[in-house]
C-alpha positions in Angstrom: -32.8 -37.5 52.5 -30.2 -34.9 54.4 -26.4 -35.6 54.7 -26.3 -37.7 57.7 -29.4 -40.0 56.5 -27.1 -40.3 53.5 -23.8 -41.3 55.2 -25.9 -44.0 57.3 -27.0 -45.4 54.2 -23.9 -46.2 52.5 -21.4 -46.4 55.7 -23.9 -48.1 57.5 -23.7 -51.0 54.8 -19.8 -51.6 56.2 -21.1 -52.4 59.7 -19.6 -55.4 60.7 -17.3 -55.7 57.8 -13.6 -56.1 58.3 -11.3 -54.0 56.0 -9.1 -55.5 53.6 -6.5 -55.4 50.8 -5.6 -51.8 51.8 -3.5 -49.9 49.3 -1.0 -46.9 50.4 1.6 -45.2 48.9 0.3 -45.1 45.3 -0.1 -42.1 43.2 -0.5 -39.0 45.0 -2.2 -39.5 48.4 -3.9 -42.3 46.9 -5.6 -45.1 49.5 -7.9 -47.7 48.6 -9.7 -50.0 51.5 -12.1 -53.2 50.5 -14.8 -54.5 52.2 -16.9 -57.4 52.0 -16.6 -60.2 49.7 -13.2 -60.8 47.6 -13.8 -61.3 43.6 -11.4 -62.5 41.6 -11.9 -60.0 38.0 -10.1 -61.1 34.9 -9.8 -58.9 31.9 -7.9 -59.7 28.6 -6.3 -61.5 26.4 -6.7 -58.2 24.0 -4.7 -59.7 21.3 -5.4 -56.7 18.5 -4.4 -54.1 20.8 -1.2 -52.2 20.2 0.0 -52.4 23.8 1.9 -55.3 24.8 0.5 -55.3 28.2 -2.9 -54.9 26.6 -2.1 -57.8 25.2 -1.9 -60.2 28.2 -4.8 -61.7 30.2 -4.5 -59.2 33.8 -5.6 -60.9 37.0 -6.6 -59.0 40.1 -8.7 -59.6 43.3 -11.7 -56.5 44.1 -14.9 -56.1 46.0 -18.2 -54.9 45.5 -17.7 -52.4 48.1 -14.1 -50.1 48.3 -13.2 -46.4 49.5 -11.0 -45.1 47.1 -9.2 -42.3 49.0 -7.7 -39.3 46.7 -7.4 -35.5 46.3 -6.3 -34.8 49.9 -4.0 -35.1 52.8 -4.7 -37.7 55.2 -3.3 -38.7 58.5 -3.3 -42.4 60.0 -3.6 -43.1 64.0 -3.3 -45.6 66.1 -3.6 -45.8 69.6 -3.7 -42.0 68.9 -0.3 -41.5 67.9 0.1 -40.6 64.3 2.2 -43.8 62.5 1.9 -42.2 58.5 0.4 -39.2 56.7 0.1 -38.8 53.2 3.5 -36.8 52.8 5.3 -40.1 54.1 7.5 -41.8 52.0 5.9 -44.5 49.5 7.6 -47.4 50.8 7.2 -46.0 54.5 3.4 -45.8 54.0 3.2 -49.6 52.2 5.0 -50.7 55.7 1.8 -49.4 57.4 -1.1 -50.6 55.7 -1.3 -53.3 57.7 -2.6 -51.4 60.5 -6.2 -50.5 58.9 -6.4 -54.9 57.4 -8.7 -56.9 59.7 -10.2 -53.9 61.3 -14.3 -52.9 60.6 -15.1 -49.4 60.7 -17.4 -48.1 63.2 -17.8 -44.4 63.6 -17.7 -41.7 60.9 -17.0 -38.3 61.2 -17.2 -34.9 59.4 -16.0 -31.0 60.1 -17.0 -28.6 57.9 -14.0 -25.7 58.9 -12.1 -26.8 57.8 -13.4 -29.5 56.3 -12.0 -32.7 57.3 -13.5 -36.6 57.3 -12.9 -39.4 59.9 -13.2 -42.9 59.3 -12.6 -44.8 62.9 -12.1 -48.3 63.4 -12.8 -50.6 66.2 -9.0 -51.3 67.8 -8.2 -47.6 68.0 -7.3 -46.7 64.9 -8.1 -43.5 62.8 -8.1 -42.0 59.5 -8.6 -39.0 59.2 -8.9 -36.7 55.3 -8.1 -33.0 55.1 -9.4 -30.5 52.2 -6.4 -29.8 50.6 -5.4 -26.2 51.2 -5.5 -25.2 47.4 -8.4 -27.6 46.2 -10.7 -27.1 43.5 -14.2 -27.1 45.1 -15.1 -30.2 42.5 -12.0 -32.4 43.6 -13.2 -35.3 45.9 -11.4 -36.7 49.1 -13.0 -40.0 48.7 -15.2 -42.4 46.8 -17.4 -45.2 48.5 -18.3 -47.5 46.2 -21.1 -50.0 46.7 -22.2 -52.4 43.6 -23.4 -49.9 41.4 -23.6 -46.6 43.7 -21.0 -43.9 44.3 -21.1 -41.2 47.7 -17.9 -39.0 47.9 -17.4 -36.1 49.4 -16.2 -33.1 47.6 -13.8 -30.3 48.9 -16.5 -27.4 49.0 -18.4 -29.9 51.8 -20.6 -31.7 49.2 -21.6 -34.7 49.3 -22.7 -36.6 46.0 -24.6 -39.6 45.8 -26.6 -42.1 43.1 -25.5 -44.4 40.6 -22.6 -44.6 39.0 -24.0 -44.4 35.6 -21.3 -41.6 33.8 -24.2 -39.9 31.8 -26.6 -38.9 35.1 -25.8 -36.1 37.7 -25.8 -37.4 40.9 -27.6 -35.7 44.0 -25.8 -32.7 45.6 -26.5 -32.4 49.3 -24.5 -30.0 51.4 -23.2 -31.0 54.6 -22.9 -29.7 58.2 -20.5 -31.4 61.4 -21.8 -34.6 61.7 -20.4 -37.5 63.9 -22.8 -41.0 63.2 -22.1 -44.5 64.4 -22.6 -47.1 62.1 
């Protein structure tokens, strides 16, 4: 499978999926988008562990399938004109996440120099990932997670894929400029 068979794979899984529970303003340039189904995942009571907030029951709602956005600068457009970037302020950024919520992603795009990744939505909005300028070649700008699978995308334009199994390497596959509709 090349690079572009491989983003159709997992982004075109998404295809008709609206986003949800976006998260911005975390640590770093952290984002995190869900798609799909809402589960409600409870861990805990731990009541032998030393931690107090171990020791509570935590509560939180997920999905099967998320992009966990890290490791880069990233810009967010709508209606082409820029609203946040990852060097906005925290509580700016949480004011914006709105804009991606309700919206299913349609097109997906990569550059290679320098290397940069696109995630468009249907009303006009835009997020776009930059390498950045110091990065490690093994630092990824983002993680798709579906069920038990894994895709990111590396800084050195590598794109990893398989499951998520800790213990097994996953597939390497070097990318060129790709633009796909999914």
């Amino acid at each position: 499978m090349n690079a572009e068979q491989v983003l159709k794979k997992y982004f075109g899984k998404l295809r008709g999926l609206p986003c949800w529970g976006t998260s911005m303003g975390g640590w770093g340039s952290w984002i995190r988008l869900h798609f799909g189904k809402p589960r409600l995942e409870i861990r805990g009571p731990f009541p032998e562990a030393k931690s107090k907030r171990l020791q509570r029951r935590h509560v939180h709602i997920d999905s099967d399938t998320s992009i966990w956005i890290d490791m880069c600068d990233w810009e967010l457009f709508d209606d082409g004109k820029r609203v946040c970037h990852s060097e906005s302020p925290k509580w700016f950024a949480h004011r914006k996440e709105h804009v991606l919520n309700g919206q299913c992603l349609v097109h997906v795009g990569i550059q290679i120099k320098p290397l940069a990744f696109g995630l468009h939505f249907e009303y006009g909005t835009l997020l776009v990932l930059h390498r950045y300028p110091r990065a490690r070649p093994d630092w990824e700008l983002f993680h798709l997670y579906q069920g038990k699978n894994l895709l990111d995308l590396r800084s050195n334009g590598v794109l990893r894929h398989g499951p998520t199994k800790l213990d097994k390497k996953l597939p390497k596959l070097a990318v060129t400029d790709i633009d796909l509709d999914i």
